[in-house]
N, C-alpha and C positions, 0 to 999 in steps of 0.2 A: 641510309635510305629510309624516307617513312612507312610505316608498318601500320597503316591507316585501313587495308582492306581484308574485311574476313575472310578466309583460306578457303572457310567450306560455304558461304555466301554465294563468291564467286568462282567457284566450280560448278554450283547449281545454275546459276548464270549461265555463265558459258553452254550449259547443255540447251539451256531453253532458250535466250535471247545474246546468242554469241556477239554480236553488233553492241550492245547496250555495255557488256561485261567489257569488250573492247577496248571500248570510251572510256571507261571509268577506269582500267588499267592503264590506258596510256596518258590520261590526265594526273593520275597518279604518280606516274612511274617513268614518265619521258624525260626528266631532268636528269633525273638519275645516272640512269642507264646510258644515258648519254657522255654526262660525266665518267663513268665508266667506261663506257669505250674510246673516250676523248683519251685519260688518266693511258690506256694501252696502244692506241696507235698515234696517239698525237698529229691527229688529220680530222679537220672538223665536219669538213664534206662527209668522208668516209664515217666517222663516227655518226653522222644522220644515219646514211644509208645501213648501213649494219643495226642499229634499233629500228630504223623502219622494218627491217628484213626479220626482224625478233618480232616484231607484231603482226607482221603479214603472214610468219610462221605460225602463230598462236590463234589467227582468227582461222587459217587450213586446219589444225588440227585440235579445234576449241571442243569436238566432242571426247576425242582420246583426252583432252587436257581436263573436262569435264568432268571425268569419273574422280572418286577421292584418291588422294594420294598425302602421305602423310607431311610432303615434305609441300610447304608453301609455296604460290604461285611468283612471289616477289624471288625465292631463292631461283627456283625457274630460270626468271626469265633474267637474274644474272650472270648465269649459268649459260644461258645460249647468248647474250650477249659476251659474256669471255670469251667463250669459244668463237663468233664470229670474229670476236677480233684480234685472237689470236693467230687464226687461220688469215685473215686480213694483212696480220705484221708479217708471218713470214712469207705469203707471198709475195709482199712489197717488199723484204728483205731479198729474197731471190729475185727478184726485177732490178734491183740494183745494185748486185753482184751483177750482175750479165750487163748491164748497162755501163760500170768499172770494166771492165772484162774486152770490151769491146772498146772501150775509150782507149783504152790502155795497149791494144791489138792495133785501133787508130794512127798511136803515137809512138810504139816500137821504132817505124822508120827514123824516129826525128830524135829521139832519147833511148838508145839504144842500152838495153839494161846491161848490166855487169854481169859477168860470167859468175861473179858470188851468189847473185840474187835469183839468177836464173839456178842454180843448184842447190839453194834454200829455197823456193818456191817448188824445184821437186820432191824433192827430201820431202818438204811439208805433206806436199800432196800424194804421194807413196803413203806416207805414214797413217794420212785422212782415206786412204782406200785401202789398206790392212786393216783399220778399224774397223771398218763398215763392212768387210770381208767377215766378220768372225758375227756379225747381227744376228737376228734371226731371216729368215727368210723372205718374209712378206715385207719389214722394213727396209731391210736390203735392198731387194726392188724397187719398190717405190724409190725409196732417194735417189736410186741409182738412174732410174726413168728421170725424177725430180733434175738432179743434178746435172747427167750428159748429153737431156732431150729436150731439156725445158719441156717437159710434160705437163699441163694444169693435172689436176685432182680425177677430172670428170674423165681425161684421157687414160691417165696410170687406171683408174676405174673399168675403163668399156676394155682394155689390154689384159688386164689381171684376170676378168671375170668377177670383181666384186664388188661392193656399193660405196659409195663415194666415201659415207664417215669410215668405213673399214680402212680405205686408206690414207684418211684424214687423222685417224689414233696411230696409225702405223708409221707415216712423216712425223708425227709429233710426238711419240715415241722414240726413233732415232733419233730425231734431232737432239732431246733431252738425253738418250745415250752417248751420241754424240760430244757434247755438252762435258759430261761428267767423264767421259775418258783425256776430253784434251784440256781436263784444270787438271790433271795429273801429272 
């Protein structure tokens, strides 16, 4: 990524002429980042939309982004581009699980699964809910909302009582615990 724009330049920017600091970030820095959320969710629509959503974030909060801060404006804003598009893959990922789910609920009548598979697909899922039994708390829930309610983010949120990213670390959290219990 080029490293073309001074750190504390434009943070002084941003406090005085946030519009002007804008420009020159996203003239800078929209190939990029782009390719970067292109490289994570492999959806090019979706990859606009998530840098556009990383600029419209940074022009809302261009005076908090204004003050110094030691760590660069480019590491920033790849920063909130991973994150959106992380959060991007896995709800596209749980949309088609459920999407599977229901094809497959569809097609029961006509391909009637084996008594093997239907007893390996419990097993599994016994085993994927003892895991998730032993979390913490907060992750717990959330998945568990995530998982048997298809809850979005904003709902497991106004349910829990807490803020969106609180439950956005907490999915992303289990899921990476998750993760590292079932390559065992």
């Amino acid at each position: 990524m080029p490293d073309h724009v001074n750190n504390h330049e434009i943070r002084k920017l941003l406090l005085s002429f946030p519009k002007r600091a804008i420009k020159i970030l996203f003239d800078q820095y929209y190939k990029s980042l782009l390719k970067i959320a292109f490289k994570m969710t492999h959806d090019r629509d979706a990859s606009k939309d998530i840098v556009q959503d990383t600029f419209t974030y940074v022009w809302q909060n261009s005076r908090k982004l204004g003050n110094y801060h030691e760590r660069s404006i480019q590491h920033y804003l790849v920063r909130i581009v991973r994150n959106k598009s992380i959060t991007y893959y896995y709800d596209n990922l749980a949309l088609s699980e459920q999407k599977i789910h229901l094809i497959n609920e569809q097609h029961v009548g006509i391909t009637e699964q084996s008594a093997e598979t239907r007893i390996i697909q419990a097993e599994v899922k016994e085993r994927i809910l003892d895991i998730i039994a032993g979390f913490p708390k907060r992750e717990r829930e959330c998945l568990m909302m995530k998982i048997n309610e298809g809850l979005h983010n904003e709902e497991i949120s106004s349910r829990l009582g807490v803020g969106v990213k609180a439950v956005e670390k907490s999915l992303t959290s289990a899921k990476k615990r998750l993760r590292r219990h079932l390559k065992n």
